[in-house]
N, C-alpha and C positions, 0 to 999 in steps of 0.2 A: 229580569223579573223572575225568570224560573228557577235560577238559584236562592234567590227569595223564597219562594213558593216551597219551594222543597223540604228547604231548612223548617219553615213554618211549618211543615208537615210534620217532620221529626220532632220538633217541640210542643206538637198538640201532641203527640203518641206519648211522648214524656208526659207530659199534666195528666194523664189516662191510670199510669202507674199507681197500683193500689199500697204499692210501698213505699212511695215518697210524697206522704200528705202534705210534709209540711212544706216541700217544696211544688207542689202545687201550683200554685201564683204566681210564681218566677214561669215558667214553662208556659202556663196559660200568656203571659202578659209578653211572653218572648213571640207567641206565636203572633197577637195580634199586633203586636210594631213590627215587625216581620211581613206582614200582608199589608202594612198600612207603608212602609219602607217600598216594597214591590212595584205596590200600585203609583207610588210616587217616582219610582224609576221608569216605569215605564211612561207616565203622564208627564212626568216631568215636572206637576203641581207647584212646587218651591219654588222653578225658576220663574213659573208663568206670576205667582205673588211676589216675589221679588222686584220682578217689573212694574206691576200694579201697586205697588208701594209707592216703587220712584214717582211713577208717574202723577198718583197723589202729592205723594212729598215734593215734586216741584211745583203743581198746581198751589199748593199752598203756601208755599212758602218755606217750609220747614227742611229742604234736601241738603242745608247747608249743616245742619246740627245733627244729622245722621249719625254718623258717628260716636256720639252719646248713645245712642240704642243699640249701634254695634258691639259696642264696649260692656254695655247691662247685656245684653245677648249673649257673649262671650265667658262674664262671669257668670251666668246662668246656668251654661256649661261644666264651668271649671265645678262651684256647686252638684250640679251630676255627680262629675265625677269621685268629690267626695263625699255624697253620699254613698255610691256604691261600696267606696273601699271602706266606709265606719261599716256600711251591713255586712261584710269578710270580717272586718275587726272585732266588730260585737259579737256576731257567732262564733269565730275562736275564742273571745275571750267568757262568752258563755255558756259554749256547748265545747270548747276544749277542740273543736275540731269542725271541719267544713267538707263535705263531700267534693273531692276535685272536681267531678263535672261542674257544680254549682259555680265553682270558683273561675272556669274557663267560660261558663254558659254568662256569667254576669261582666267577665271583661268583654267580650266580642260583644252582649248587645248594649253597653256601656260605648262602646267604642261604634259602633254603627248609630249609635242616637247621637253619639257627640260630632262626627263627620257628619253625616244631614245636617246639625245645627251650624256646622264650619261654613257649609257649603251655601247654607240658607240666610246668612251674619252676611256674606258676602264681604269682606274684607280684602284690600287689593294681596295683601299682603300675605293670607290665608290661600288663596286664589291661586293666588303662584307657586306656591310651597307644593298646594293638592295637584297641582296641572304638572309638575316637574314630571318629567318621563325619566323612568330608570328600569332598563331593560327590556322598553318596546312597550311602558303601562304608564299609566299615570302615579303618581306616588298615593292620589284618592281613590283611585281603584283598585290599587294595590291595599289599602289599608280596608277596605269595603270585600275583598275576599277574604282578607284576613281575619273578619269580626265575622265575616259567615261561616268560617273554615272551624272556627273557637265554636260558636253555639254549634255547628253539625257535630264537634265532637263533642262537644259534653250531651247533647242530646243523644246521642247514638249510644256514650256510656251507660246510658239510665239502661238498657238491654241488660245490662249484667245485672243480677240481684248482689254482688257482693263488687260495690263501689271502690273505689281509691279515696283513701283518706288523708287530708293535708292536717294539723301533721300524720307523720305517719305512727305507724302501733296502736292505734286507739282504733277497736272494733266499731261498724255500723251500724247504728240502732235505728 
């Protein structure tokens, strides 16, 4: 949770920045799935409704057709994530340019909302891929520092007044 915590912190200090209004929203909305991600690492929230589904879902009848909800769950996901990448698409293709941090700030929490949804889909198969240990970590907790490691740098970039810009040569406005 404190790496959580942290990150969320650097991303409220980015949304504070009086020279990136219009990224704004991103930085506010990284903080608060940031503190809501934390508080679910450390309560563990997901696993405990996870259970509380099944246990519904067998009480009724329905745990055999699961599945189908796994699978709408899953493309619920995949949608995320192209959403994220038409908002990268649409800004270069209408502002000619994307502030790098923005662009590293929206893969890592693109990729920490999609991992909580992997993990929360519960799919055997999903399961096994995140549990695979490679180098003494899990391959989900390896990808879960990696989507922290992305937003503490692009938040930490927003300190510079003179950004990195994808493409590059086109000045910051």
């Amino acid at each position: 949770m404190g790496g959580y915590l942290a990150v969320a912190l650097l991303c409220a200090q980015s949304a504070k920045k009086r020279y990136l209004e219009s990224d704004r929203e991103l930085w506010f909305a990284a903080y608060i799935v940031l503190i809501v991600l934390g508080i679910n690492c450390k309560l563990q929230v997901e696993r405990e409704l996870i259970l509380s589904l099944r246990e519904v879902a067998s009480a009724q009848g329905w745990y055999g057709q699961r599945r189908t909800f796994q699978w709408l769950a899953l493309g619920m996901l995949l949608w995320l994530g192209v959403l994220s990448a038409r908002y990268v698409i649409v800004r270069l293709a209408w502002h000619g340019r994307i502030a790098l941090n923005v662009g590293v700030a929206i893969a890592g929490l693109t990729g920490l909302v999609t991992l909580f949804g992997l993990r929360a889909v519960s799919l055997h198969h999903t399961d096994q891929i995140l549990g695979t240990r490679i180098g003494g970590i899990s391959a989900g907790r390896g990808l879960e520092i990696l989507g922290l490691l992305l937003l503490a740098l692009g938040a930490l970039s927003t300190r510079s007044t003179v950004l990195a810009e994808w493409p590059k040569g086109r000045p910051h406005v």
